[in-house]
C-alpha positions in Angstrom: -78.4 -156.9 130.1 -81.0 -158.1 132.6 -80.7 -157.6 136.2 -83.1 -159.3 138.5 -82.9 -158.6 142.3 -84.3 -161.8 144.4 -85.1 -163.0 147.8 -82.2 -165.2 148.1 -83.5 -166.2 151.7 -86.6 -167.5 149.8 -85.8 -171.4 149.0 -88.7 -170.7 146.0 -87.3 -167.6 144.8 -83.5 -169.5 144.8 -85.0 -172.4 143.2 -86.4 -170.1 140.5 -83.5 -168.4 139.8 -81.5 -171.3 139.3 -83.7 -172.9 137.2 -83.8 -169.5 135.4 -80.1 -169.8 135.0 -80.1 -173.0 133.2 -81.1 -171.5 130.3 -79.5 -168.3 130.3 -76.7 -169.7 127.9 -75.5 -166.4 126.5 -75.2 -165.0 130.5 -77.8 -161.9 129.7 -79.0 -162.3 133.4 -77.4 -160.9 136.8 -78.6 -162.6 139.5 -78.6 -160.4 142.5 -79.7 -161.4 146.6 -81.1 -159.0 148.2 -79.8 -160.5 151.7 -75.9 -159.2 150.2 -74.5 -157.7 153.2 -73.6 -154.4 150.7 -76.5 -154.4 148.7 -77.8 -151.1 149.9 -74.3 -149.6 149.0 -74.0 -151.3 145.8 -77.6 -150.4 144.4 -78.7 -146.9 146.5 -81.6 -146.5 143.7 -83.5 -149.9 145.2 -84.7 -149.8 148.7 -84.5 -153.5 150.1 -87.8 -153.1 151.9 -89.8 -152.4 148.3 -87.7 -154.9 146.8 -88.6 -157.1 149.1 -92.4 -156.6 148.5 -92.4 -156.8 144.3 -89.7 -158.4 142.0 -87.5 -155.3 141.0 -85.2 -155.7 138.2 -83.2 -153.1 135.8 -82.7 -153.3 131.6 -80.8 -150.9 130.2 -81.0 -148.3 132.8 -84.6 -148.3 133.5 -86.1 -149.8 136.3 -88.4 -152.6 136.1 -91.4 -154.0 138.7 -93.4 -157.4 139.0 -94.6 -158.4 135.4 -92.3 -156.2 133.8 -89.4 -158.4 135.0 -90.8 -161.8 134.0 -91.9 -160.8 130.2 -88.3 -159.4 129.8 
C-alpha cells in the first residue's frame, strides 16, 4: 500500500491526484492532504513544513521523498 501526502491547497497537486486516482483500480493508493486539520496528530513521523517542501509518501513502512514517490 502506497501512501502519498499532497498539497491539497495546490489546485495542480489536487488535479494530479485525481487524475492519479483514475487509474488506481485495485485502490493501492491513500491519498492524504496535508491541510487535514489532524494531520500532525495522525502522522507525528511527517512534519508538514518538509512535507510541504518535497512529495513525501510511505510503502510498506518506509518513508519515501520526491522521485522515490513517483517511480512507486
Amino acid at each position: 500500500m502506497l501512501t502519498i501526502f499532497y498539497d491539497g491547497n495546490c489546485p495542480m497537486c489536487s488535479a494530479e491526484m485525481v487524475h492519479l486516482k483514475r487509474h488506481d483500480k485495485n485502490g493501492l493508493i491513500t491519498l492524504v492532504n496535508l491541510h487535514q486539520p489532524d494531520f500532525e496528530m495522525l502522522y507525528p513521523t511527517f512534519q508538514f513544513s518538509n512535507a510541504m517542501k518535497v512529495l513525501h509518501g510511505e510503502y510498506n513502512g518506509t518513508i519515501l521523498l520526491g522521485l522515490e514517490v513517483t517511480h512507486r
